[in-house]
N, C-alpha and C positions, 0 to 999 in steps of 0.2 A: 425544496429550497435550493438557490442556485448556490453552488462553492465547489469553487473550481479545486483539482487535483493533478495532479501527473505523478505516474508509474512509469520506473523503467524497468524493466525482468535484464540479467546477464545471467546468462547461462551457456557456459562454455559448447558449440558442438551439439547445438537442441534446436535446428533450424525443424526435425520434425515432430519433435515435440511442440515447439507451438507455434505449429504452420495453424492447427485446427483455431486459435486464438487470434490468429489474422483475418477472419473471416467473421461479418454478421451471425448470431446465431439467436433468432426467438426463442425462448424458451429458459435463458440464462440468466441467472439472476443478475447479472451485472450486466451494462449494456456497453455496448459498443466494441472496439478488434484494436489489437494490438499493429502497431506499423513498426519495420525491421530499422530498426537504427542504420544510419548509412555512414560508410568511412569515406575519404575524400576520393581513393580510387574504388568505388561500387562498396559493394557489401560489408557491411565491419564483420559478422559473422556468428554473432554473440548479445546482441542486444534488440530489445523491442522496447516499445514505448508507444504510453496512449492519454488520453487527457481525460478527464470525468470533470464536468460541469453540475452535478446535481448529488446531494450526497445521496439519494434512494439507488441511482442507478450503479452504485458498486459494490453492494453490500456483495458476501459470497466470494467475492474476487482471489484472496489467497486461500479460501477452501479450494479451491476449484485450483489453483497454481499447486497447492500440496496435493493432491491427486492424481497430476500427469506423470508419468511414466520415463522421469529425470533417469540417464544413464550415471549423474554423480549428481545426486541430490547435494552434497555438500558443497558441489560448486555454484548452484542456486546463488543470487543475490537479486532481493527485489528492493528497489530505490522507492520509496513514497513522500511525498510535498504533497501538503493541504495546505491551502492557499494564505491561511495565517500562521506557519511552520515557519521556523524561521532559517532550517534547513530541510535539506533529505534527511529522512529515518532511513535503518538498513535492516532488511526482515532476511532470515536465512533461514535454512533447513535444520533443525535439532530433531529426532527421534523422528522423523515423518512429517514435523510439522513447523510452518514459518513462523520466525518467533522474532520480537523485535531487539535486535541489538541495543546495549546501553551505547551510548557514544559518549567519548571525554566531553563533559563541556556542557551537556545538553542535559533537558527533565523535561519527562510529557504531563503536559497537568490535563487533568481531567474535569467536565463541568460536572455538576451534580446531574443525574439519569433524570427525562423528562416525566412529566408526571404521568402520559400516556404513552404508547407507540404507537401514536398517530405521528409522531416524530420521528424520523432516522436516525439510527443510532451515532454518536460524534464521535472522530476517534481522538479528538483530545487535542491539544497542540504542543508541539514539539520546540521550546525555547531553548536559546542558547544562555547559558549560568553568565557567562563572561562577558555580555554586552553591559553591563552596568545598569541594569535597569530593574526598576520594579516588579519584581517576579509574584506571580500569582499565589495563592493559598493551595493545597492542594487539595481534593476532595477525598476522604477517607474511601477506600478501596469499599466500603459497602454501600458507599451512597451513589455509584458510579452506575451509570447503565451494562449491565454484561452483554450484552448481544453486543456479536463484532461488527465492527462498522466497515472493515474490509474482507 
């Protein structure tokens, strides 16, 4: 199913930490390479960013971000927008593992988990409390699909 996303990683000073994510790689569960975020004079130094068009082709993605070889894992910050989001989420480093920030303002609601996983798993959408609008029901944390969707 097409639904588009964008990922940005900052990570202070980990240009070779994820040069190897700049590159095509078969075999990944997620598809596609990250491109270096640019400053207005060349390089910012500190950021990458990539797009995902399909939700199957990212699954895996911050497994695979918590297992590279961060010199301050706690400077980690990965940005994610799925394309009905009505912001960035911010995922960071806690114990080894990326974990999503709460943020003032915002609730991820969740659909109920599909009847098969002939489906990708959804990672919910991220609304803002404060826009005045109709906020969704939330789905009880046990009707929820658990396979991570990034």
């Amino acid at each position: 199913m097409s639904r588009a996303a964008d990922v940005i990683v900052l990570a202070p000073y980990s240009d070779d930490v994820m040069e190897p994510l700049t590159r095509e790689q078969p075999g990944r569960s997620w598809r596609g390479r990250f491109e270096p975020v640019q400053g207005q004079d060349g390089g910012f130094g500190y950021g990458w960013a990539i797009e995902f068009d399909k939700e199957r082709g990212r699954s895996g993605l911050l497994k695979e971000l918590e297992s590279l070889p961060w010199s301050n894992p706690g400077g980690v910050q990965v940005l994610i927008r799925d394309q009905d989001d009505d912001c960035f989420g911010l995922w960071m480093m806690y114990d080894g593992k990326l974990v999503e920030v709460t943020l003032p303002r915002t609730e991820r609601f969740h659909p109920p988990a599909p009847q098969t996983e002939r489906y990708a798993p959804n990672p919910g959408t991220l609304l803002r409390t404060d826009m005045h609008q109709k906020l969704p029901k939330h789905t009880p944390p046990e009707l929820r699909d658990p396979r991570p969707a990034w």
